[in-house]
KEDRENLO-276755 format. One record per residue (C-alpha): x, y, z; residue in one letter; residue number from 1. Coordinates in steps of 0.2 Angstrom, whole numbers. Layout:
<recs>
<<X Y Z> "A" NUM>,
...
</recs>
This chain:
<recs>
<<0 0 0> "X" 1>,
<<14 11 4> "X" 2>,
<<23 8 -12> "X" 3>,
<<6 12 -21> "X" 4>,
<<6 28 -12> "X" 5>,
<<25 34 -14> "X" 6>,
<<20 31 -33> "X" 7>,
<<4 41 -34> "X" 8>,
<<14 56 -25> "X" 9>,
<<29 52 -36> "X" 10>,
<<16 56 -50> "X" 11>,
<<9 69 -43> "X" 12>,
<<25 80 -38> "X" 13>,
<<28 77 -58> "X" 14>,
<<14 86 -64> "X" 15>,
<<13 100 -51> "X" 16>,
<<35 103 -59> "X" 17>,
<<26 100 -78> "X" 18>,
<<13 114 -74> "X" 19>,
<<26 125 -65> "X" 20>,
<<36 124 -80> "X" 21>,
<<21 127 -91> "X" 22>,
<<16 143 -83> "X" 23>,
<<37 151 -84> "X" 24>,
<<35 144 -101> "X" 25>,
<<19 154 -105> "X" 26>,
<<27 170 -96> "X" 27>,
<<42 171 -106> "X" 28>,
<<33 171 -120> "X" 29>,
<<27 186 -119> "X" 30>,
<<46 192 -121> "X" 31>,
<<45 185 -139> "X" 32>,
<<29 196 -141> "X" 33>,
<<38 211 -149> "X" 34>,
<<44 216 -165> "X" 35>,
<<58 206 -174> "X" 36>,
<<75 218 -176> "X" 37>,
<<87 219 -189> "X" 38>,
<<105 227 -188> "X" 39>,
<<106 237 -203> "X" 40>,
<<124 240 -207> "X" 41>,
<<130 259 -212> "X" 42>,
<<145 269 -215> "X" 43>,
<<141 279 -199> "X" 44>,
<<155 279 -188> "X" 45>,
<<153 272 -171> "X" 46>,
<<135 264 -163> "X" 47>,
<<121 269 -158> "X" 48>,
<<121 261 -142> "X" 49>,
<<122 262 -124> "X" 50>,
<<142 260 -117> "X" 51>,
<<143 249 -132> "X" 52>,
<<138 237 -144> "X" 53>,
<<138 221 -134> "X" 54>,
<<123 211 -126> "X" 55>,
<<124 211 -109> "X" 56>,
<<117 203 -95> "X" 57>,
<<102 213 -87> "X" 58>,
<<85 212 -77> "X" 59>,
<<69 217 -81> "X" 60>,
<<52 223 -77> "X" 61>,
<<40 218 -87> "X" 62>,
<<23 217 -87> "X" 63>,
<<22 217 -69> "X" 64>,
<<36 199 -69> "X" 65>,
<<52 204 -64> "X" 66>,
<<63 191 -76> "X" 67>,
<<85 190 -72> "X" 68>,
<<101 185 -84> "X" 69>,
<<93 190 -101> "X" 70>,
<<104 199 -112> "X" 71>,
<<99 216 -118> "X" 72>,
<<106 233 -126> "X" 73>,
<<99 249 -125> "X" 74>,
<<99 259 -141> "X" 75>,
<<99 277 -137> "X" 76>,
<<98 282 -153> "X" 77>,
<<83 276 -159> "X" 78>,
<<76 272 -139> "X" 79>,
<<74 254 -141> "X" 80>,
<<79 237 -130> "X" 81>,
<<84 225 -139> "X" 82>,
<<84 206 -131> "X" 83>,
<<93 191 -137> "X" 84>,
<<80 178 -135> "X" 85>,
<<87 160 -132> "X" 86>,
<<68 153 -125> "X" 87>,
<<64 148 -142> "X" 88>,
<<77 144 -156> "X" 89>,
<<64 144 -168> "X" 90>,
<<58 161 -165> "X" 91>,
<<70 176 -171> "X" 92>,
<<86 181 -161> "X" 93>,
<<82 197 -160> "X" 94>,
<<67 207 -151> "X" 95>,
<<64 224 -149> "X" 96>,
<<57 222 -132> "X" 97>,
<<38 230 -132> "X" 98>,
<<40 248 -122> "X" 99>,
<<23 248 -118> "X" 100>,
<<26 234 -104> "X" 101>,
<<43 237 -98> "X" 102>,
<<45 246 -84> "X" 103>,
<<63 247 -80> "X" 104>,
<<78 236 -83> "X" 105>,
<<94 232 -74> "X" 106>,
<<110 231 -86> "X" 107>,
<<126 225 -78> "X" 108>,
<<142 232 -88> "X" 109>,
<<159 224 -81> "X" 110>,
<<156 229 -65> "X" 111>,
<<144 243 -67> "X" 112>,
<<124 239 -63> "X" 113>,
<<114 254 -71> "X" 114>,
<<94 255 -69> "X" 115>,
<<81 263 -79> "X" 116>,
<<67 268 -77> "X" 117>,
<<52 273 -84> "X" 118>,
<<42 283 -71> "X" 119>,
<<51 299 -75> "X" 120>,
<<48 300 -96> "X" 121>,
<<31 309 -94> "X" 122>,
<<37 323 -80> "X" 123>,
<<36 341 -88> "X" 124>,
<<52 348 -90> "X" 125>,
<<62 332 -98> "X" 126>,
<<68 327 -114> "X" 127>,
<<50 319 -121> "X" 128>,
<<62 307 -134> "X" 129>,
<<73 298 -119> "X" 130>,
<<61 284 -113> "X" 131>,
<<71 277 -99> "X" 132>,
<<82 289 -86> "X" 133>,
<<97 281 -77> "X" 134>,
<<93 282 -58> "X" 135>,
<<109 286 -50> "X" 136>,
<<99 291 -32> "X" 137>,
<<85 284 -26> "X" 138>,
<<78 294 -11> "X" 139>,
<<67 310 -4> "X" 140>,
<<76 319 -19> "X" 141>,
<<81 309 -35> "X" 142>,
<<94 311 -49> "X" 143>,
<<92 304 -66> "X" 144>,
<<104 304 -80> "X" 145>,
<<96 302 -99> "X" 146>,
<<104 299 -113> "X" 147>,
<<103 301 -132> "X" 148>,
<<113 301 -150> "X" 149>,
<<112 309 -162> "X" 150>,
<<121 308 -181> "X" 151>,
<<134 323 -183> "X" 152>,
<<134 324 -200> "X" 153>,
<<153 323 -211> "X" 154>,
<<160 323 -193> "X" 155>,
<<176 311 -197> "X" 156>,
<<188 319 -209> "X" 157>,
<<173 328 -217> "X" 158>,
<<168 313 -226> "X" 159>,
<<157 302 -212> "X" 160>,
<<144 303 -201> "X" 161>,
<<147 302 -183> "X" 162>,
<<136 295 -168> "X" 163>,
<<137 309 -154> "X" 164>,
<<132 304 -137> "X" 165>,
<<121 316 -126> "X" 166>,
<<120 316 -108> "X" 167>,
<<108 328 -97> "X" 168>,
<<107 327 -78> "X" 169>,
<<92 331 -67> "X" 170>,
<<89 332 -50> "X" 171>,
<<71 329 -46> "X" 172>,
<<64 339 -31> "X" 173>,
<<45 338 -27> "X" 174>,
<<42 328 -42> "X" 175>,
<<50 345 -53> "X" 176>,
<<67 343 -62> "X" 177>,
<<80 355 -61> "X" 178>,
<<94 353 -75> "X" 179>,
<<113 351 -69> "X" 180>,
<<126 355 -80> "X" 181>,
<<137 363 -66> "X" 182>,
<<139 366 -46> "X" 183>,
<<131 384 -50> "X" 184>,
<<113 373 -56> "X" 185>,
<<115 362 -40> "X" 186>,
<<116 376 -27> "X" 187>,
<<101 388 -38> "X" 188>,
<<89 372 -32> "X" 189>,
<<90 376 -14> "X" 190>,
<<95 396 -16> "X" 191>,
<<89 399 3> "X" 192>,
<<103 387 10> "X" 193>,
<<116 394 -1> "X" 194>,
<<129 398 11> "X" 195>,
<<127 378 21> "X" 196>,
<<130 370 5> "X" 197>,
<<144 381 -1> "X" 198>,
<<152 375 15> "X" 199>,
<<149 357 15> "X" 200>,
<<154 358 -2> "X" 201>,
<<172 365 5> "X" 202>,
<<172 356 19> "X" 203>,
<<172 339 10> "X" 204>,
<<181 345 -5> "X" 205>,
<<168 340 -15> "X" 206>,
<<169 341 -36> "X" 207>,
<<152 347 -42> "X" 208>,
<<151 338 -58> "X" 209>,
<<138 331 -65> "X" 210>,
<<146 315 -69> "X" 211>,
<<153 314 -52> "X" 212>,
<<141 303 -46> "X" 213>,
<<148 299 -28> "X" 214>,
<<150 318 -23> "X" 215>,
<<134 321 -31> "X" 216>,
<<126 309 -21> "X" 217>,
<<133 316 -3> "X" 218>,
<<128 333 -7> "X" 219>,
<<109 328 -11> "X" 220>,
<<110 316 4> "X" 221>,
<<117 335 15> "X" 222>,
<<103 344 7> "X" 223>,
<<88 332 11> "X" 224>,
<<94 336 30> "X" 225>,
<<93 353 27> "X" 226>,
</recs>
């Protein structure tokens, strides 16, 4: 009787894995769900992607499923993600991932992990063609970091086209953004606490850049205590 038993749970335990499978099966899927993409080759010097022109291994929101190790790039030219699909080797390789339904994705590059978002493409006062921001802080204030290319055209010995990368930094403050191109931008934000900033600024020895994401950061972090 016991061997009966052992049997029927054996069977059992085999269908619950099945239709677990089934149901990761189903939700990937919905990755494939998106238009197929091509790389069209050009005598434009460079890329048009993020960091560079390698797939690399990210995590995504999508659809409300948060889904690790697939391998995406960002194209910031055109603002598209494109994934790698290996679920299906019968479907294309290649998938713009559908924009509608991502939310934000992680990429790792070496060991930098940059997230973006989506939650701050429709705030007035942004660039309308970024569609994901870089979130560098997350906290009472935010800083985002979009980015873009464009073609410079004969750039290269005045012959070629160039891609030309576009950066613009924001710091968010009560859901407005304030543009940050230099420590003069920063300190207009919070123009009644000049002076305490000036001198934490001093104090730390601290390069207001916008690219310098680590001093960046501590000054925000000052300025939310303020």
């Amino acid at each position: 009787m016991r061997y009966y038993i052992a049997i029927l749970l054996f069977i059992a335990n085999l269908i619950t894995i099945n239709l677990n499978a089934q149901k990761i099966d189903v939700k990937k899927n919905d990755l494939l769900n998106g238009r197929l993409y091509q790389e069209k080759r050009t005598n434009i010097v460079g890329h048009p992607f993020l960091k560079d022109d390698k797939f690399h291994s990210s995590n995504i929101y999508y659809k409300g499923i948060n889904y690790e190790n697939l391998l995406l790039k960002y194209n910031i030219f055109r603002q598209e993600i494109i994934y790698y699909q290996e679920i299906d080797i019968e479907q294309p390789r290649f998938i713009l991932l559908n924009l509608d339904y991502l939310e934000k994705f992680e990429i790792n590059y070496d060991s930098d992990k940059l997230l973006f978002t989506s939650e701050f493409s429709n705030l007035n006062g942004l660039d309308s063609k970024i569609e994901y921001y870089q979130l560098i802080y997350d906290g009472n204030f935010k800083y985002i970091k979009g980015s873009e290319k464009r073609i410079e055209k004969l750039a290269v010995k005045n012959r070629y086209d160039q891609y030309v990368e576009n950066n613009y930094y924001y710091l968010i403050v009560n859901n407005k953004p304030y543009r940050i191109k230099n420590r003069k931008d920063f300190i207009l934000v919070f123009s009644n606490h000049k002076k305490e900033i000036r001198k934490f600024i001093k104090k730390n020895h601290l390069k207001i850049k916008p690219w310098s994401h680590g001093d960046i950061i501590k000054l925000i972090i000052f300025c939310e205590s303020l």
